[in-house]
Backbone as ProteinMPNN parsed JSONL, in Angstrom:
{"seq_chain_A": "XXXXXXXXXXXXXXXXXXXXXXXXXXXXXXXXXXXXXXXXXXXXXXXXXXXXXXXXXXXXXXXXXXXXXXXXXXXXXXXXXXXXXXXXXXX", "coords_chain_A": {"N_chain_A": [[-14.797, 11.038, 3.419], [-11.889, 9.801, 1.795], [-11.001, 6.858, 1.802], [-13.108, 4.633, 2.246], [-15.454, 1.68, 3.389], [-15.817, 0.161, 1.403], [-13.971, 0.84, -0.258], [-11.755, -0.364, 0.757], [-12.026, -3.004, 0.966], [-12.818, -3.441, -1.541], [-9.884, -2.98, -2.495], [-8.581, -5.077, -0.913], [-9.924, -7.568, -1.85], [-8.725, -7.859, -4.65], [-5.929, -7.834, -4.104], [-5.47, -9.26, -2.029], [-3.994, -12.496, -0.629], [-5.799, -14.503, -0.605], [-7.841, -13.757, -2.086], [-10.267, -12.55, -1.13], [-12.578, -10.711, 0.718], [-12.139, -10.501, 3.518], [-9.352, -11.164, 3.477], [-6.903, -9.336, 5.177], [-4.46, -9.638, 6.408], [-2.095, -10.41, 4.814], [1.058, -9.693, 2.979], [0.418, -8.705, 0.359], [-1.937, -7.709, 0.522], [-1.689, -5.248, 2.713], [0.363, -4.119, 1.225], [-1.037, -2.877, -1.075], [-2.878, -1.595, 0.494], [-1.496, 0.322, 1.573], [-0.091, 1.867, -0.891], [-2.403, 2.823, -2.061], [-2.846, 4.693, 0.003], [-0.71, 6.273, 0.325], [-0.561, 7.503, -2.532], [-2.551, 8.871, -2.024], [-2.184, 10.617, -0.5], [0.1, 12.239, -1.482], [-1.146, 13.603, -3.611], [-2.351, 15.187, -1.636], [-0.126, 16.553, -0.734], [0.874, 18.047, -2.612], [-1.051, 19.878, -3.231], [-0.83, 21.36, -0.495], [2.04, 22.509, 0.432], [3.147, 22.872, 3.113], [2.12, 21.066, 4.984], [3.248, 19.841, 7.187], [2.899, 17.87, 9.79], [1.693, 15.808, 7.997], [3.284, 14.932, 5.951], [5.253, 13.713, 7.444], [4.186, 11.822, 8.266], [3.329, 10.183, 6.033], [6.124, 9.74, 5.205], [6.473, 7.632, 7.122], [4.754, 5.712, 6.485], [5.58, 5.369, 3.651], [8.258, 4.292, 4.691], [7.055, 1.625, 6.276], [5.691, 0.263, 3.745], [7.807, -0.5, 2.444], [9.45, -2.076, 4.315], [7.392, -4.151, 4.203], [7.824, -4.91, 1.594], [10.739, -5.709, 1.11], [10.051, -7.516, 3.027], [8.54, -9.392, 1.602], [9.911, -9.928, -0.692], [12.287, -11.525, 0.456], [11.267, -13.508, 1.533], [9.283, -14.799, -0.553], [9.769, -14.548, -3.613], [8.0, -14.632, -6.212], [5.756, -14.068, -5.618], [6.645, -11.314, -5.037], [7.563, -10.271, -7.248], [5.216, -10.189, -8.697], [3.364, -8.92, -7.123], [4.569, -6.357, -7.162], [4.094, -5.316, -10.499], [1.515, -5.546, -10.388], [0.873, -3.13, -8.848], [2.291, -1.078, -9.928], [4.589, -0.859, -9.453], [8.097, 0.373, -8.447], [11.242, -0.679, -7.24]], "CA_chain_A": [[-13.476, 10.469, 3.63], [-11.259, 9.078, 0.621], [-10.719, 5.537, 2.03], [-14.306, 4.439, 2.554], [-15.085, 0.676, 4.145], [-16.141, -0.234, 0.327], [-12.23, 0.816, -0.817], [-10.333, -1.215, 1.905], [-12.676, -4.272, 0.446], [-12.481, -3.757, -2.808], [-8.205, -3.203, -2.355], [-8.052, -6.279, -0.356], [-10.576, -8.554, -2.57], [-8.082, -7.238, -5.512], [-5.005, -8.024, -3.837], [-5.124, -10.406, -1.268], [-3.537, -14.487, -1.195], [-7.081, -15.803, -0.495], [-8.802, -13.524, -3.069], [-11.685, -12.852, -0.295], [-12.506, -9.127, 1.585], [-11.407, -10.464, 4.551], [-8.229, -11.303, 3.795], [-6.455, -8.268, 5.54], [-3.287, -9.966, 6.882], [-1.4, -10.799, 3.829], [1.727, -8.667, 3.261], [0.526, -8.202, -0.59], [-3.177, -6.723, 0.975], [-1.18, -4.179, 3.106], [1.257, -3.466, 0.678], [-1.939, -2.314, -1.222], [-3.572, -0.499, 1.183], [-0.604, 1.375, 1.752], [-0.054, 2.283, -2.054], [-3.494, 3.776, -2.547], [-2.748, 5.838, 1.208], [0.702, 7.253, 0.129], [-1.13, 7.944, -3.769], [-3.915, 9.883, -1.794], [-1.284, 11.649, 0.428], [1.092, 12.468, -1.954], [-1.784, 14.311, -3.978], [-2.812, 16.337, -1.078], [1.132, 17.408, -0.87], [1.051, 18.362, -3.918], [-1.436, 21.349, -3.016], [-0.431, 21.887, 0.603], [3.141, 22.192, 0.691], [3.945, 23.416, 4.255], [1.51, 20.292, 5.967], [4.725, 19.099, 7.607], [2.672, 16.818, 9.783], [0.852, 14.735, 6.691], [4.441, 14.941, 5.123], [6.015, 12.783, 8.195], [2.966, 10.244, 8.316], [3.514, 10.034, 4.235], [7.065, 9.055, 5.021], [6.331, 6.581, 8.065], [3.988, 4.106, 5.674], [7.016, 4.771, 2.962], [9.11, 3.033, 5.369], [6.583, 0.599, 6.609], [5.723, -0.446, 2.943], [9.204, -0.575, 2.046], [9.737, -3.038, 4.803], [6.976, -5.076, 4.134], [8.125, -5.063, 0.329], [11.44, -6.64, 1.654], [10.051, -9.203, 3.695], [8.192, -10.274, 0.694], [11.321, -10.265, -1.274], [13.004, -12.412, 0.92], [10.364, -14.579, 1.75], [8.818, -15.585, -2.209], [9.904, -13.659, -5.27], [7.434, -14.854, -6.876], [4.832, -13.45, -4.872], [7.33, -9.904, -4.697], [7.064, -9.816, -8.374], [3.475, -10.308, -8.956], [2.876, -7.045, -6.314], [4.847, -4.434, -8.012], [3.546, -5.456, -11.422], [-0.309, -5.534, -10.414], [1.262, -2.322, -8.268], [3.212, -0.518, -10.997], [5.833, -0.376, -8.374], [9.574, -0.241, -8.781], [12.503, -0.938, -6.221]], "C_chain_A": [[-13.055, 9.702, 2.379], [-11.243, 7.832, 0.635], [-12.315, 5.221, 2.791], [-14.531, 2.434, 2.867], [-15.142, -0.155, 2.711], [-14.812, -0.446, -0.37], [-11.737, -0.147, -0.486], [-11.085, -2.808, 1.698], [-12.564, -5.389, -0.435], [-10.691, -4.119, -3.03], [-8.366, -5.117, -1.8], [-8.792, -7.84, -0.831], [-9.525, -9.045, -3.779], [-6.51, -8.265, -5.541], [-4.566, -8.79, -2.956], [-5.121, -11.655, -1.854], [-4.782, -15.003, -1.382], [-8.562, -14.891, -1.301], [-10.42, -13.099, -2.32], [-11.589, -10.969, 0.667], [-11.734, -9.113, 2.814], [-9.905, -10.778, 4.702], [-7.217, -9.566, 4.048], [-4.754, -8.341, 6.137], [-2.171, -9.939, 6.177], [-0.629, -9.683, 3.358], [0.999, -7.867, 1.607], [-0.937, -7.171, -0.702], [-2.95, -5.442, 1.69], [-0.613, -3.773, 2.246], [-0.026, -2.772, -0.395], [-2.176, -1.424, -1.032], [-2.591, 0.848, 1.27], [0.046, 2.29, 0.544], [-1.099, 3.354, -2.465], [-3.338, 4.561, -0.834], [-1.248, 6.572, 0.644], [-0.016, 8.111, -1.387], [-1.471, 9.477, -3.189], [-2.799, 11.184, -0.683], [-0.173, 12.241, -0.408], [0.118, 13.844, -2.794], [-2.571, 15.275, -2.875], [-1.406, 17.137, -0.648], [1.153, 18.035, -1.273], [0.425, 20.41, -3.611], [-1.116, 22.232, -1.564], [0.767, 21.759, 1.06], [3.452, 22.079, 1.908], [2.663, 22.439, 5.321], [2.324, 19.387, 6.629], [3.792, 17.575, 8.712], [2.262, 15.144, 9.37], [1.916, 14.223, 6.141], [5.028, 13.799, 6.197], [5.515, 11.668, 8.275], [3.112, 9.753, 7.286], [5.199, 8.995, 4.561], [7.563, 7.734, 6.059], [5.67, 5.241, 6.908], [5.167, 4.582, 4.714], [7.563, 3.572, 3.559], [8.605, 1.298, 5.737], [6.149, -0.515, 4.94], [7.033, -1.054, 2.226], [9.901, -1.806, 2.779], [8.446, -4.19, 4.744], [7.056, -5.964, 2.364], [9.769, -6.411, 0.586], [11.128, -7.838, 2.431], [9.612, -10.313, 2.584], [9.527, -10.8, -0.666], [12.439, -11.2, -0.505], [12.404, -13.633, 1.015], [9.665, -15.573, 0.341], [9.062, -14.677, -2.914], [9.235, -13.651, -5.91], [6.035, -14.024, -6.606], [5.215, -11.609, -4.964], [6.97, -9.058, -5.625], [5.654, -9.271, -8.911], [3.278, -8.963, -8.463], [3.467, -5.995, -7.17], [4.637, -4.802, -9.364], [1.879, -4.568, -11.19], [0.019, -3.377, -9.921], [1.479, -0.951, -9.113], [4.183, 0.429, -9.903], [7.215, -0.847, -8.698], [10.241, -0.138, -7.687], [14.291, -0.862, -6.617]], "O_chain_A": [[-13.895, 8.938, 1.904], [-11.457, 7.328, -0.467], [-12.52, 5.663, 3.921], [-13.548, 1.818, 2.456], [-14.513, -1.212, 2.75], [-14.48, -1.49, -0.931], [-11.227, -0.915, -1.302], [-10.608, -3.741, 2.342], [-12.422, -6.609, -0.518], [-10.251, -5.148, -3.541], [-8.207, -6.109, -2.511], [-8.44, -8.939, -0.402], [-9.363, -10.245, -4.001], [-6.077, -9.027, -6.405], [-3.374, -9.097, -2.937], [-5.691, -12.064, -2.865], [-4.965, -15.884, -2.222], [-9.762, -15.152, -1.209], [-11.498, -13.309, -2.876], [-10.591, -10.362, 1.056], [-10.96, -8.238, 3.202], [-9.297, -10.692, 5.769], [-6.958, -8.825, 3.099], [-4.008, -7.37, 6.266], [-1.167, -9.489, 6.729], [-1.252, -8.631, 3.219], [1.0, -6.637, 1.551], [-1.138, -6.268, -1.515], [-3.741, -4.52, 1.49], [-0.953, -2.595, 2.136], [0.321, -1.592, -0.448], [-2.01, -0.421, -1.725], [-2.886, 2.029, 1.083], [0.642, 3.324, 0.847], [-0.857, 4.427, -3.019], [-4.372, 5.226, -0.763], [-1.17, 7.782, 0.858], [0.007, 9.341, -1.345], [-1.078, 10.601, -3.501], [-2.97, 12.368, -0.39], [0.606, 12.877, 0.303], [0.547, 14.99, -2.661], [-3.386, 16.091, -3.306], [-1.524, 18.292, -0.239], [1.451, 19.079, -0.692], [0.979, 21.506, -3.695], [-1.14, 23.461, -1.498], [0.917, 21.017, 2.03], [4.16, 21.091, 2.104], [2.274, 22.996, 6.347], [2.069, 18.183, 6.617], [4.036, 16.408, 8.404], [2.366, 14.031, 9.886], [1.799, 13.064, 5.742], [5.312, 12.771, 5.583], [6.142, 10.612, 8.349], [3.048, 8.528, 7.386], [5.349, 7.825, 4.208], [8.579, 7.05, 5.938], [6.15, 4.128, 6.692], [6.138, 3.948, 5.127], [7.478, 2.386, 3.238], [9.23, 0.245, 5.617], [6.265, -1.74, 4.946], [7.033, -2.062, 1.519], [10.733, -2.498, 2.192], [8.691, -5.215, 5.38], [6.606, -7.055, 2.015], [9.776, -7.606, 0.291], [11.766, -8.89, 2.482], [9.964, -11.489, 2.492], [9.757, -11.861, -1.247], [13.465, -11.498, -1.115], [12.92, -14.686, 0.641], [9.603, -16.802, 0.32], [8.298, -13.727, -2.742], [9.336, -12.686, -6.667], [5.419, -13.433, -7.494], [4.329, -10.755, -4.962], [6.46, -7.94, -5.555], [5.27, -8.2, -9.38], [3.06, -7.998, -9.196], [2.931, -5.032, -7.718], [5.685, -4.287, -9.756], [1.378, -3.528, -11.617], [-0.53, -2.486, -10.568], [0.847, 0.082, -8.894], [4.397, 1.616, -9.658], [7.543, -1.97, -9.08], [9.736, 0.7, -6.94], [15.128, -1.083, -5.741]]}, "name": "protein", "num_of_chains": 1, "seq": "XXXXXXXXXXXXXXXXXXXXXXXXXXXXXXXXXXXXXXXXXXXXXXXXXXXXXXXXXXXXXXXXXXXXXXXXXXXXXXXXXXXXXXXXXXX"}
């Protein structure tokens, strides 16, 4: 499996507020997780065009990171920034 319990560790050691494995709550630890799952789904698109179900799940976490990108943009900028930097995400 691509996302192994070692990944979702390392991501959230990486990228979480409290710098710690367990921090899993924090919108900038999801917004993470959900970066390296759209990556890994976007590259199995790539070779299986016609996986229309993978393709709808791909564009469900879009949305869901997309709204947790906005909350953080409303909520601290400072914090918004920082993510799509470390991210190399644009809006």
């Amino acid at each position: 499996m691509y996302l192994t319990v070692e990944t979702k560790k390392e991501l959230f050691k990486k990228h979480g507020i409290a710098k710690s494995e367990k921090d899993t709550g924090s919108p900038e630890a999801q917004i993470a997780l959900f970066t390296h799952r759209i990556n890994h789904l976007t590259g199995h698109l790539k070779t299986h065009k016609k996986d229309f179900a993978t393709q709808q799940g791909l564009m469900k976490m879009v949305g869901k990171r997309k709204k947790l990108l906005n909350y953080l943009q409303n909520s601290d900028i400072s914090r918004y920034r920082a993510i799509l930097a470390e991210l190399d995400l644009r809006k």
